[in-house]
N, C-alpha and C positions, 0 to 999 in steps of 0.2 A: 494472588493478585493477577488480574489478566488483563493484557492490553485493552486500552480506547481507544477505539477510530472514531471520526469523526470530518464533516466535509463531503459528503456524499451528497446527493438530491437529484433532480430531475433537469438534464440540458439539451438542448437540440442538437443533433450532429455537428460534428465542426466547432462544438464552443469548448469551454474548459472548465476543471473542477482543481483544486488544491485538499488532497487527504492531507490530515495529521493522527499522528498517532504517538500516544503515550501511555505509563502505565504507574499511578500514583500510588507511590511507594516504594516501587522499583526503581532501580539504573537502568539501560541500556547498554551504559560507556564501553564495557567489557564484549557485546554481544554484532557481530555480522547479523543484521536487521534486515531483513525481507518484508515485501510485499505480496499478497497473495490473491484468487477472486475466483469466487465459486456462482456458475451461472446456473438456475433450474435445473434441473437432473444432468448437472455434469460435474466432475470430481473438482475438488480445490485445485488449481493450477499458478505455479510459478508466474509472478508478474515482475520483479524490480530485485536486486538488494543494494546492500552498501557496506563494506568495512566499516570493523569500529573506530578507524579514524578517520572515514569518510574519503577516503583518498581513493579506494576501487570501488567500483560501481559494475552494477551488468544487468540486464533488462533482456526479458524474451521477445523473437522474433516480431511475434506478434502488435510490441508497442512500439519497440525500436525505433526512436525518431519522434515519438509523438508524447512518450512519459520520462519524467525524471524526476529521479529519488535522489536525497537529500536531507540534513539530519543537523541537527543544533543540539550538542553537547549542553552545554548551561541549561538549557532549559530543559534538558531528554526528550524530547520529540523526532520526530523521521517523519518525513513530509513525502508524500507523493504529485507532482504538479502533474495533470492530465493536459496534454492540449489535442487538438484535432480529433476528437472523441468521435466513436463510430458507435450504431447501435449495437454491436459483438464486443462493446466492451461492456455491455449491461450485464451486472453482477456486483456481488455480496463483496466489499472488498475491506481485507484483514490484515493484520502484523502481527509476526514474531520474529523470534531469531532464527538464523539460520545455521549450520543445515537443517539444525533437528528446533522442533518448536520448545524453548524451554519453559514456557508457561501454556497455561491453560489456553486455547480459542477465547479469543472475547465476541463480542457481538455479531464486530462487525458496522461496515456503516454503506447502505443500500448505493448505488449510481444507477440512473437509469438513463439511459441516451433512445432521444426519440430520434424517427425518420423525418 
């Protein structure tokens, strides 16, 4: 089974998106859950995670101040809220666990931030 994302689409600089992500069949409850986003010819890079009990959090430099991740137990979902969106956050963006991915890549779910 491999994670869905979902919540992606197309926003002007400066507005906001909300990812979610879940994986139907699976738990998360046990797993440090990351976020991740891979642009045009550049490698997947580190975007967000969270413990499994939600209580540590850490975010690269890069969003610092502008993303926060965030996750609902009951339901298994891990949410990503975008605000202040730049167009360099345009990219393919993905979940799994962390450190090591323990399911397959799933789709994926596009964001595209215009100028």
């Amino acid at each position: 089974v491999r994670p869905v994302e979902s919540g992606g689409g197309l926003v002007q600089a400066g507005g906001s998106l909300r990812l979610s992500c879940t994986a139907p069949g699976r738990t998360f409850s046990s797993y440090t859950m990351g976020w991740f986003r891979q642009a045009p010819g550049k490698e997947r890079e580190f975007v967000a995670a969270i413990s499994w009990n939600g209580e540590s959090t850490s975010t690269a430099d890069s969003v610092k101040g502008r993303f926060t991740i965030s996750r609902d137990g009951a339901k298994n979902l891990v949410y990503l809220q975008m605000d202040n969106l730049k167009p360099e956050d345009t990219a393919v963006y993905f979940c799994n666990s962390r450190p090591r991915a323990a399911w397959p890549w799933g789709h994926g779910t596009q964001v595209t931030v215009s100028s």
